[in-house]
PAKOL-807795 format. One record per residue: residue in one letter; z, x, y of N, C-alpha, C, O, CB in turn. Coordinates in pm, whole numbers, plus 32768, in hexadecimal, padded with zeros to 4 digits. Glycine has a CB too. Layout:
N
<nudren><code>a</code><n_c3>Z</n_c3><n_c1>X</n_c1><n_c2>Y</n_c2><ca_c3>Z</ca_c3><ca_c1>X</ca_c1><ca_c2>Y</ca_c2><c_c3>Z</c_c3><c_c1>X</c_c1><c_c2>Y</c_c2><o_c3>Z</o_c3><o_c1>X</o_c1><o_c2>Y</o_c2><cb_c3>Z</cb_c3><cb_c1>X</cb_c1><cb_c2>Y</cb_c2></nudren>
...
***
This chain:
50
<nudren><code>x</code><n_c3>8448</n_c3><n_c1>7ED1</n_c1><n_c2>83AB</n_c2><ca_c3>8405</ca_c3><ca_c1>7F04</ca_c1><ca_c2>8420</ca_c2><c_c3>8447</c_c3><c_c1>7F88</c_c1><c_c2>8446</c_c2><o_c3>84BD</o_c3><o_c1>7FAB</o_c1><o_c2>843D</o_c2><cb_c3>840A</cb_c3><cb_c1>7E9E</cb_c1><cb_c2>8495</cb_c2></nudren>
<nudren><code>x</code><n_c3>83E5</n_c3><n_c1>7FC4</n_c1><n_c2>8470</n_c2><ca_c3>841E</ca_c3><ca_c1>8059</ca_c1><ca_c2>84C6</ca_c2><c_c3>83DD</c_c3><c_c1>8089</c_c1><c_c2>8550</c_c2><o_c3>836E</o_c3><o_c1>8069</o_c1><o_c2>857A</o_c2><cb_c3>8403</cb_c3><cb_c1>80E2</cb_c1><cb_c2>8463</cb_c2></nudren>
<nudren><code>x</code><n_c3>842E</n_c3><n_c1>80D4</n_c1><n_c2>8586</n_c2><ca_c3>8402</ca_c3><ca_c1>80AF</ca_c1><ca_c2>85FE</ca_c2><c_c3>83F6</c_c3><c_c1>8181</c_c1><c_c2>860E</c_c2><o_c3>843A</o_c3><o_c1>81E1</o_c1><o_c2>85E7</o_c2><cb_c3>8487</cb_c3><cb_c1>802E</cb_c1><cb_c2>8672</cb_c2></nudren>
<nudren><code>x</code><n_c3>8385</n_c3><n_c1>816E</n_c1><n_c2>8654</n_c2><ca_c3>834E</ca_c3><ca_c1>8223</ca_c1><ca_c2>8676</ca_c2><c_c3>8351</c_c3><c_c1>8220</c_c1><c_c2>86FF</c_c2><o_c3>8307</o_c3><o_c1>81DE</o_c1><o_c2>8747</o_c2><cb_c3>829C</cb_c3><cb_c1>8261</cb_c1><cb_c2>8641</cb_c2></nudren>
<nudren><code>x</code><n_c3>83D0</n_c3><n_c1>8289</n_c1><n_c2>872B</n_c2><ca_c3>83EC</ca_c3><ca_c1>829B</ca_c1><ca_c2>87DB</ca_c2><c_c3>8366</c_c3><c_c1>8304</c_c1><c_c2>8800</c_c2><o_c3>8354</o_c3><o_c1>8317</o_c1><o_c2>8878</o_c2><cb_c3>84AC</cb_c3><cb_c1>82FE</cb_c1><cb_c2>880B</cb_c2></nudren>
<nudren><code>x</code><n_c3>8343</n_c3><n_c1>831D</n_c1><n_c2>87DD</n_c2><ca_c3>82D9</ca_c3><ca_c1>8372</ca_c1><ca_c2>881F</ca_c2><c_c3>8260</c_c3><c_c1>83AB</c_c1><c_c2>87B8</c_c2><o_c3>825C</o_c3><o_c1>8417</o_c1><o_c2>877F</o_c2><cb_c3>8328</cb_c3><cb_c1>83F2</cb_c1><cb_c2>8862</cb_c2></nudren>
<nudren><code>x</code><n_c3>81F8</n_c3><n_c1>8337</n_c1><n_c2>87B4</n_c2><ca_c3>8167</ca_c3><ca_c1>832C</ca_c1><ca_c2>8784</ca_c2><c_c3>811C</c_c3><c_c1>83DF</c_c1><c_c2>8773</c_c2><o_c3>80E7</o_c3><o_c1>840F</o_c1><o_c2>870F</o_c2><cb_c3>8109</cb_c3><cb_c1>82BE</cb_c1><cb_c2>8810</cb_c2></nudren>
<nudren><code>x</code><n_c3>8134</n_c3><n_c1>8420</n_c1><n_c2>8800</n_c2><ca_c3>80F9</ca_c3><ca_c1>848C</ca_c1><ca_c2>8801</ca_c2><c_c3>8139</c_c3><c_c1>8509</c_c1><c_c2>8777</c_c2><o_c3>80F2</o_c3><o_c1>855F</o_c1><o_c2>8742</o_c2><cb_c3>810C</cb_c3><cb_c1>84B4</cb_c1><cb_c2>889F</cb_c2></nudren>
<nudren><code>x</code><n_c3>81C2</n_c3><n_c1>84F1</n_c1><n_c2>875B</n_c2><ca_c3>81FD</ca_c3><ca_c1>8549</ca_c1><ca_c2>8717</ca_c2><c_c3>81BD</c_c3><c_c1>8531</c_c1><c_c2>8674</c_c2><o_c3>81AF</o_c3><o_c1>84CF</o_c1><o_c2>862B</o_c2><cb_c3>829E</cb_c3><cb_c1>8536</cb_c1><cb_c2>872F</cb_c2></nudren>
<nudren><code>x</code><n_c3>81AB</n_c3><n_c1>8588</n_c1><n_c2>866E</n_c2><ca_c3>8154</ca_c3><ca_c1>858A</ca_c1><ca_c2>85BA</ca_c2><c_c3>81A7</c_c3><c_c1>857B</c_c1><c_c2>8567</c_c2><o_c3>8194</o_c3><o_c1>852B</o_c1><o_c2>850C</o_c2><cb_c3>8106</cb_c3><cb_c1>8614</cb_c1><cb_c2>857A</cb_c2></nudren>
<nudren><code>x</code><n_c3>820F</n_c3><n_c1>85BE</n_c1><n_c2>856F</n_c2><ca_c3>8263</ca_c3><ca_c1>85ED</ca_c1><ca_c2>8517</ca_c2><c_c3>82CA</c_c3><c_c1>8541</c_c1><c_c2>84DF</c_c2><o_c3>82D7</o_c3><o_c1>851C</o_c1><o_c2>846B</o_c2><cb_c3>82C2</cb_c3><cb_c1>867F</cb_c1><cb_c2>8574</cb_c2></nudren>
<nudren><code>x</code><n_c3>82F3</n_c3><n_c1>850D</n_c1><n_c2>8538</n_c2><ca_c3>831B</ca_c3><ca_c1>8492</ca_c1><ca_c2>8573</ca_c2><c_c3>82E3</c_c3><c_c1>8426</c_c1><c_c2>8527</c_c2><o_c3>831C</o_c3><o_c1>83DA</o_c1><o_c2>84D8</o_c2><cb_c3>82F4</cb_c3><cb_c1>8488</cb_c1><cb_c2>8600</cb_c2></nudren>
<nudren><code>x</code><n_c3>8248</n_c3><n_c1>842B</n_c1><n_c2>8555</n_c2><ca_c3>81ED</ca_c3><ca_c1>83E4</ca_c1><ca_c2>8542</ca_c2><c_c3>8203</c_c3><c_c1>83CE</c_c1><c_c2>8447</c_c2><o_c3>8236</o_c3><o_c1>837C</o_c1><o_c2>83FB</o_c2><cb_c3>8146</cb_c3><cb_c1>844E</cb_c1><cb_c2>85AB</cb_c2></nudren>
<nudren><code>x</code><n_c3>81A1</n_c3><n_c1>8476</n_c1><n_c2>8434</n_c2><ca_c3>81BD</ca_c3><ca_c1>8498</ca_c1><ca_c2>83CB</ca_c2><c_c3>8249</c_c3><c_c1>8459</c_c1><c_c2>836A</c_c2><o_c3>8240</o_c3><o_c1>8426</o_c1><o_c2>82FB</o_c2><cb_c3>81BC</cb_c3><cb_c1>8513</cb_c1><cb_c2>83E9</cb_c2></nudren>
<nudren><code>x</code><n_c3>82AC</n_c3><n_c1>846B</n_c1><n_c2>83AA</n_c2><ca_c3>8326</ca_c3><ca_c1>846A</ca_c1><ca_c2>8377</ca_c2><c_c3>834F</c_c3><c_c1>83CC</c_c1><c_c2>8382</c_c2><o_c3>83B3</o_c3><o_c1>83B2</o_c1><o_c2>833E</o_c2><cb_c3>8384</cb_c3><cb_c1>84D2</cb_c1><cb_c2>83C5</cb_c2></nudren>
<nudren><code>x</code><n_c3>8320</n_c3><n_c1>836C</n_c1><n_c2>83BF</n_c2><ca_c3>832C</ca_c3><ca_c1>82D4</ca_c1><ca_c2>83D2</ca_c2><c_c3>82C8</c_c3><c_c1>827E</c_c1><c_c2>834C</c_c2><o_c3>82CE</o_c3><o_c1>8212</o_c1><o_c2>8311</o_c2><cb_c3>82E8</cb_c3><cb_c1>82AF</cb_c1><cb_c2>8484</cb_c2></nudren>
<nudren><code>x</code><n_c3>8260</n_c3><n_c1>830C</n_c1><n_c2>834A</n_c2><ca_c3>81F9</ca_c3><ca_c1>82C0</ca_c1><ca_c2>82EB</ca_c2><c_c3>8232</c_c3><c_c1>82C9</c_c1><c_c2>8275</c_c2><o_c3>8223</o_c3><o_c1>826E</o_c1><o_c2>8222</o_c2><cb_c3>8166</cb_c3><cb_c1>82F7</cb_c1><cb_c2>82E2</cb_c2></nudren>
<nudren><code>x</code><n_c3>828E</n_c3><n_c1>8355</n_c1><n_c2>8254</n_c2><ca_c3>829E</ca_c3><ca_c1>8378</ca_c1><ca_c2>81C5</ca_c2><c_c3>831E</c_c3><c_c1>82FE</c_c1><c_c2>819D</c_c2><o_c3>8316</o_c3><o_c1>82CF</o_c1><o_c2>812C</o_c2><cb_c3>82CF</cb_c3><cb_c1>8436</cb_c1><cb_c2>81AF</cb_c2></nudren>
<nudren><code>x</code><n_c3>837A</n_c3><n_c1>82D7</n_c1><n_c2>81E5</n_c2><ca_c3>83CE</ca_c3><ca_c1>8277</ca_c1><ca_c2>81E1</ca_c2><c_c3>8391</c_c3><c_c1>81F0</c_c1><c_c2>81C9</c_c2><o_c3>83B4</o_c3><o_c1>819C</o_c1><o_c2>8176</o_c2><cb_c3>8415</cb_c3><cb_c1>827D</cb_c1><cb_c2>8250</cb_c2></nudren>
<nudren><code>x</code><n_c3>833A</n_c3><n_c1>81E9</n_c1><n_c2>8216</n_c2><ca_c3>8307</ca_c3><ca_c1>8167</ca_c1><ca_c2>8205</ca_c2><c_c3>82E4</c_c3><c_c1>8157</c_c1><c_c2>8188</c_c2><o_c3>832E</o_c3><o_c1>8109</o_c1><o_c2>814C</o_c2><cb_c3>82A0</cb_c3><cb_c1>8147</cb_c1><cb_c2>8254</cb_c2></nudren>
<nudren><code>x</code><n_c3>8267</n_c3><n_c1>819A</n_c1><n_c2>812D</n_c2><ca_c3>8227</ca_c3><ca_c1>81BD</ca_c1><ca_c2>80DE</ca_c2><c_c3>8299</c_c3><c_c1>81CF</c_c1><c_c2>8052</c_c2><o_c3>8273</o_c3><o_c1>81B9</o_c1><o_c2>7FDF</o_c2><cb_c3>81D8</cb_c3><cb_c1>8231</cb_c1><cb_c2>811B</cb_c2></nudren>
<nudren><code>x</code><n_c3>8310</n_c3><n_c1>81F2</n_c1><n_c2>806F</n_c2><ca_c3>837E</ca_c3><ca_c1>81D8</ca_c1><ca_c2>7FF8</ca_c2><c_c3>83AC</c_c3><c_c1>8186</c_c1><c_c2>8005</c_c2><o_c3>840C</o_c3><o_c1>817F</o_c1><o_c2>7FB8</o_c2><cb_c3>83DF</cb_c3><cb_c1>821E</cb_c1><cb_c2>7FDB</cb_c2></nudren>
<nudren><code>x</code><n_c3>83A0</n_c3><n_c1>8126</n_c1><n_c2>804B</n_c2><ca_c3>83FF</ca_c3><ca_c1>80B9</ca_c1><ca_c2>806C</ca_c2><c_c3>83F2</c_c3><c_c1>806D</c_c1><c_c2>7FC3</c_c2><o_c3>8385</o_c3><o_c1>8068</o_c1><o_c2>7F8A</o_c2><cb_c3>83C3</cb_c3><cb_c1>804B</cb_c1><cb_c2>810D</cb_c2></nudren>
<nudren><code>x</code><n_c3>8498</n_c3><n_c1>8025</n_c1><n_c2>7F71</n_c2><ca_c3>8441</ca_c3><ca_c1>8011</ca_c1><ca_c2>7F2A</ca_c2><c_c3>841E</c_c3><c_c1>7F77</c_c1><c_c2>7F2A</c_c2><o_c3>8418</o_c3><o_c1>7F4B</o_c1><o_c2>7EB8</o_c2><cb_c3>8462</cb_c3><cb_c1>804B</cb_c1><cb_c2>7EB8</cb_c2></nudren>
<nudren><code>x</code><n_c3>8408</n_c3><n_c1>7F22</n_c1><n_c2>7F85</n_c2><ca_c3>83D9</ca_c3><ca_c1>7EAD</ca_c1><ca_c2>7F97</ca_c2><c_c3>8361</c_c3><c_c1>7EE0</c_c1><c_c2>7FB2</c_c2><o_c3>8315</o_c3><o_c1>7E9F</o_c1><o_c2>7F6A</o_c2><cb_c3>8418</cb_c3><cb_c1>7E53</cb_c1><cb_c2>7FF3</cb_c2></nudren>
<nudren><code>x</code><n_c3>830F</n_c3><n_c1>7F41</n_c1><n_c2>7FFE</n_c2><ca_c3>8281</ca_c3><ca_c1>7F4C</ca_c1><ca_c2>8008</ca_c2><c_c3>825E</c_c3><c_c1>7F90</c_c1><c_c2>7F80</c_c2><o_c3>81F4</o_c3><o_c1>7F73</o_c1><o_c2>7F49</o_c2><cb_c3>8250</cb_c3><cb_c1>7FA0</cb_c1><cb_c2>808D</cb_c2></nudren>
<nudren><code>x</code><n_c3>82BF</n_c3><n_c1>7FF4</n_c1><n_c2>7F43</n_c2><ca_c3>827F</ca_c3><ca_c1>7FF7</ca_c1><ca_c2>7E65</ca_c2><c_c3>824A</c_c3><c_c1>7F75</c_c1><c_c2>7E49</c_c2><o_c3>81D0</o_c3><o_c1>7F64</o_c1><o_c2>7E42</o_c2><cb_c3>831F</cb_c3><cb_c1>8005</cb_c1><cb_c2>7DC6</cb_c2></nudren>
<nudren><code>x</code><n_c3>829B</n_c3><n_c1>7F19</n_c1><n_c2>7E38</n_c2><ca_c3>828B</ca_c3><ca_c1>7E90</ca_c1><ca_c2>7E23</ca_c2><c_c3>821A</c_c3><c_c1>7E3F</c_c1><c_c2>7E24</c_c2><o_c3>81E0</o_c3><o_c1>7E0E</o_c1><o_c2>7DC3</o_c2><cb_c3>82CB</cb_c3><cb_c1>7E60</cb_c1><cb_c2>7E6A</cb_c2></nudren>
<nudren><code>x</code><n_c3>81FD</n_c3><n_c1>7E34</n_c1><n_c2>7EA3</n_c2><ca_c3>8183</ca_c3><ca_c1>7E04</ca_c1><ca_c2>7EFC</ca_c2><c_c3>80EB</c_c3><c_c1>7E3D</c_c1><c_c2>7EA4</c_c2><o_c3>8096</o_c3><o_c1>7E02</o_c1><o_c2>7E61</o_c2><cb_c3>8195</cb_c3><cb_c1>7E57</cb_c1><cb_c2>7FB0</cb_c2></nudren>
<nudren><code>x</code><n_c3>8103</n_c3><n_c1>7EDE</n_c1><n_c2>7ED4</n_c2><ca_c3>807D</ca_c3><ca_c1>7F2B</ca_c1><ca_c2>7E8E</ca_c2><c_c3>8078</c_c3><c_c1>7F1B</c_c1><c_c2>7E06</c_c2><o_c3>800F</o_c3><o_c1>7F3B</o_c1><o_c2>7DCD</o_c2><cb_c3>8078</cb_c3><cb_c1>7FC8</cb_c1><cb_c2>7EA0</cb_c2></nudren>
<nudren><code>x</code><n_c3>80F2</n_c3><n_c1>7EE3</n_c1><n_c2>7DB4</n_c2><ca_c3>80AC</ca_c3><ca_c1>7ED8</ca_c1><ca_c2>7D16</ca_c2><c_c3>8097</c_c3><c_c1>7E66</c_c1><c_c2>7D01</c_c2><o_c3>807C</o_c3><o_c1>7E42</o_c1><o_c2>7C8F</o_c2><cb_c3>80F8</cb_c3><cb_c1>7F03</cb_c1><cb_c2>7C9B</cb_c2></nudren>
<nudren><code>x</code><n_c3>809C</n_c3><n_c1>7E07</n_c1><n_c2>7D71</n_c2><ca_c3>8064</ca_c3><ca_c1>7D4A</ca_c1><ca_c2>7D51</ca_c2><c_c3>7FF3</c_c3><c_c1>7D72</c_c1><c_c2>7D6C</c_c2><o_c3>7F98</o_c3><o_c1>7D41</o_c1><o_c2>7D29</o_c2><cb_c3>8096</cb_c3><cb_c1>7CAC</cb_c1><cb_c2>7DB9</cb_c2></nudren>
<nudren><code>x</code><n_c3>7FD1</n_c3><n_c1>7DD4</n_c1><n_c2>7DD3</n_c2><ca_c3>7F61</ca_c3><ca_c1>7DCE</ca_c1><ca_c2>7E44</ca_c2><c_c3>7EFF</c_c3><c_c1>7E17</c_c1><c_c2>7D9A</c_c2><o_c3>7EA9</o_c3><o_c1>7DD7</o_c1><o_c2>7D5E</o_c2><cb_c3>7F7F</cb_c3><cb_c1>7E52</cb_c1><cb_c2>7F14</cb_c2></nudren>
<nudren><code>x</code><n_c3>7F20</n_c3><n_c1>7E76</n_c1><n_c2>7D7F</n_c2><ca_c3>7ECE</ca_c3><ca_c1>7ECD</ca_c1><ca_c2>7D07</ca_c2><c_c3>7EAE</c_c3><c_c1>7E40</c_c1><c_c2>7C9F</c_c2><o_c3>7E44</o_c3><o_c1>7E11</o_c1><o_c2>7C75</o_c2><cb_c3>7F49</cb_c3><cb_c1>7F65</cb_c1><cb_c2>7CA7</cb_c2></nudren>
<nudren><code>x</code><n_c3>7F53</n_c3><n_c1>7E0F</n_c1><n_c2>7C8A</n_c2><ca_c3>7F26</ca_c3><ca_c1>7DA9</ca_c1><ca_c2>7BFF</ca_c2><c_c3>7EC2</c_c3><c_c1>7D5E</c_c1><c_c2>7C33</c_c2><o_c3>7E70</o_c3><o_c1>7D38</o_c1><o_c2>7BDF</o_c2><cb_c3>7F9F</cb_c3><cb_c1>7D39</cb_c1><cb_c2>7BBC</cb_c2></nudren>
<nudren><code>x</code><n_c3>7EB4</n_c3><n_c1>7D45</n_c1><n_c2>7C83</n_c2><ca_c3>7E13</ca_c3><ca_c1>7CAA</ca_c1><ca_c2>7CB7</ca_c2><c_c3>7DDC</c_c3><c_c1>7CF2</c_c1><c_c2>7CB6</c_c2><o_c3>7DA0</o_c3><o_c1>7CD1</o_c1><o_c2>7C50</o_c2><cb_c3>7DEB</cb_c3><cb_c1>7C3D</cb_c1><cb_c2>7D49</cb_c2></nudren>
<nudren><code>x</code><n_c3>7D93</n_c3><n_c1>7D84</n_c1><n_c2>7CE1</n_c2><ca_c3>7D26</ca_c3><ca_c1>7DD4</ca_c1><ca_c2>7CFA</ca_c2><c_c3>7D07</c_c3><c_c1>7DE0</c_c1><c_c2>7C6A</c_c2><o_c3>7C97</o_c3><o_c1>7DB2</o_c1><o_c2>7C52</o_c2><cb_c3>7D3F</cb_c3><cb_c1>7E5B</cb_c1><cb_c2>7D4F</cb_c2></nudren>
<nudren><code>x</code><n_c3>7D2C</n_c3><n_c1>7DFC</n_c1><n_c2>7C2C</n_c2><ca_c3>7D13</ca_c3><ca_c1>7E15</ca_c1><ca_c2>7B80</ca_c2><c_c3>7D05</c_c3><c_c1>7DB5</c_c1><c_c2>7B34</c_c2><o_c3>7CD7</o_c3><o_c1>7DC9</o_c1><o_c2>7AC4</o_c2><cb_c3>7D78</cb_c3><cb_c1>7E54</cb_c1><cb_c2>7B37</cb_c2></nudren>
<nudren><code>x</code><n_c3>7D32</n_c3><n_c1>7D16</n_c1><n_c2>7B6A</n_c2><ca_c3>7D1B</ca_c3><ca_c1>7C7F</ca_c1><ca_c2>7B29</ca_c2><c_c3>7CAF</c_c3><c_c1>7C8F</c_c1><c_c2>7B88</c_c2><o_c3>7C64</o_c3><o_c1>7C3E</o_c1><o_c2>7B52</o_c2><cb_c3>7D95</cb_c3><cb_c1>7BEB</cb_c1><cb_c2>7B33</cb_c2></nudren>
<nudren><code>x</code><n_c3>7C75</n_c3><n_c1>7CB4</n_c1><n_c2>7BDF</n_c2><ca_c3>7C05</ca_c3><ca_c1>7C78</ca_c1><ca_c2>7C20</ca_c2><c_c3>7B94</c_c3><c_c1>7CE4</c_c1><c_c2>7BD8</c_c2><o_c3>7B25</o_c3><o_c1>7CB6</o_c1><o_c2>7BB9</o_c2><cb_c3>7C12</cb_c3><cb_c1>7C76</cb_c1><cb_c2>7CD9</cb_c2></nudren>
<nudren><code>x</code><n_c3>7BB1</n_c3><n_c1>7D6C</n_c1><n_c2>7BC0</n_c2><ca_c3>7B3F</ca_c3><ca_c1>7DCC</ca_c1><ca_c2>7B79</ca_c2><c_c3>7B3B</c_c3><c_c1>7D72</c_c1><c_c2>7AEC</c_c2><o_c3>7ACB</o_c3><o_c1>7D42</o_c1><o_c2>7ADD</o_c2><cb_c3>7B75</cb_c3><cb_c1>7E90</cb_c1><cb_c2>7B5F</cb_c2></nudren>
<nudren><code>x</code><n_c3>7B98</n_c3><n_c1>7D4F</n_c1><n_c2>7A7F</n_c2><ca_c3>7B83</ca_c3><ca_c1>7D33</ca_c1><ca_c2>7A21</ca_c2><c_c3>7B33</c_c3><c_c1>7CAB</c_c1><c_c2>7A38</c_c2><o_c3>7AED</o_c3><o_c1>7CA3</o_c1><o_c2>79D3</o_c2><cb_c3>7BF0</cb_c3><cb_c1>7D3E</cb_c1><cb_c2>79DC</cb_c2></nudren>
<nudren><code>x</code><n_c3>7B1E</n_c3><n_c1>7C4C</n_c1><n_c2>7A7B</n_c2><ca_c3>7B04</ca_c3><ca_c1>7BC3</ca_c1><ca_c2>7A9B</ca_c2><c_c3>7A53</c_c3><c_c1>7BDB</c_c1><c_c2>7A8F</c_c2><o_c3>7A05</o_c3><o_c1>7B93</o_c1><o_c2>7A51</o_c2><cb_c3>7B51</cb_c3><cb_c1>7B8B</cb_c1><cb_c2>7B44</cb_c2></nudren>
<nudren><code>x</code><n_c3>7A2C</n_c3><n_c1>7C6A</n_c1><n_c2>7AED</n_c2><ca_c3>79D9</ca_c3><ca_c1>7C6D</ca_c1><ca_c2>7B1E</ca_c2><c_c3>7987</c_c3><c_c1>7CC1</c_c1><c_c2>7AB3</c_c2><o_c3>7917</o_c3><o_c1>7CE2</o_c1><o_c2>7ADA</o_c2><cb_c3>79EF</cb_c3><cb_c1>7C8D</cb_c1><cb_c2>7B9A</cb_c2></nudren>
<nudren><code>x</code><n_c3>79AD</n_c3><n_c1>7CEC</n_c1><n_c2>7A28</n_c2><ca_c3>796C</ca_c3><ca_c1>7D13</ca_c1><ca_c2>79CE</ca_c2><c_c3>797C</c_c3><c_c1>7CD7</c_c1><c_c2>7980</c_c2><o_c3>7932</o_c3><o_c1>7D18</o_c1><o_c2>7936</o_c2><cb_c3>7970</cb_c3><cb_c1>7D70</cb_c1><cb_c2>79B2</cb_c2></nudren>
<nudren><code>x</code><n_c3>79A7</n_c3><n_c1>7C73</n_c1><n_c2>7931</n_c2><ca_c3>798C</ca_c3><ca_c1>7BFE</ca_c1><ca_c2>78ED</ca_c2><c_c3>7911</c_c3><c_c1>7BC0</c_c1><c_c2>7925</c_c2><o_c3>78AC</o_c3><o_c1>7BC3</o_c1><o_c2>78E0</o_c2><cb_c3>79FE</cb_c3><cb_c1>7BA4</cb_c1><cb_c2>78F2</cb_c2></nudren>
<nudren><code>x</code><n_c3>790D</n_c3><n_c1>7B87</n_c1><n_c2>799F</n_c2><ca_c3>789B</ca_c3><ca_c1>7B4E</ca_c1><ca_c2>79FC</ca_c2><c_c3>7812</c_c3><c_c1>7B81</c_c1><c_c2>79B5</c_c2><o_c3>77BA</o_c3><o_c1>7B3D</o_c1><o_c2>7980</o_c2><cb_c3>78A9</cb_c3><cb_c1>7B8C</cb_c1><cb_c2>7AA7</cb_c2></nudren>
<nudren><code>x</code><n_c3>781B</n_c3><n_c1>7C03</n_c1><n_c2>79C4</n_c2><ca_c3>77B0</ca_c3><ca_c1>7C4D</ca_c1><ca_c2>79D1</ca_c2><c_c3>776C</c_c3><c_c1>7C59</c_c1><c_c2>7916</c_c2><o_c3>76FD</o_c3><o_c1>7C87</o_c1><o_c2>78FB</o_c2><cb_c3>77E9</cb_c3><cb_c1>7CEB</cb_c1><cb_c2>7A27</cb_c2></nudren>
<nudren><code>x</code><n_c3>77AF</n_c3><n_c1>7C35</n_c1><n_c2>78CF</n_c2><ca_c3>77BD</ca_c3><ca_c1>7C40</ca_c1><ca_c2>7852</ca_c2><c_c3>77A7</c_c3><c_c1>7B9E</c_c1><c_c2>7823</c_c2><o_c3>778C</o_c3><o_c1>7B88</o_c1><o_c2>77AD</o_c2><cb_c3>7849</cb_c3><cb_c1>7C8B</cb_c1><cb_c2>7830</cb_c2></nudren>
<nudren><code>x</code><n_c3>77AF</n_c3><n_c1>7B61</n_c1><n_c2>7857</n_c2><ca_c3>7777</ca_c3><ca_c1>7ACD</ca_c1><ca_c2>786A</ca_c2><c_c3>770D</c_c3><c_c1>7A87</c_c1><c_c2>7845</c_c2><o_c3>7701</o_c3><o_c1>7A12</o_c1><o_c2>7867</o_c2><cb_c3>7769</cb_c3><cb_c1>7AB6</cb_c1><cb_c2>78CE</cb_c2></nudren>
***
């Protein structure tokens, strides 16, 4: 978790996201999250090929 003292500041804002976004437990996350999206595209063209 991270915490942003002041919502209005962009820069702040920006700079909380880019941390977040390297975090590397959220890398992690987005390539399970990709691997099912791509078991679910491949799932769904076999289907179709059926």
């Amino acid at each position: 978790m991270k915490v942003i003292d002041d919502w209005q500041d962009n820069s702040q804002v920006a700079d909380m996201m880019t941390r977040l976004y390297e975090d590397p437990k959220l890398q992690e996350v987005l390539r399970i999250i990709e691997m099912i999206s791509l078991e679910k595209l491949d799932n769904q063209k076999e289907s179709k090929w059926r």
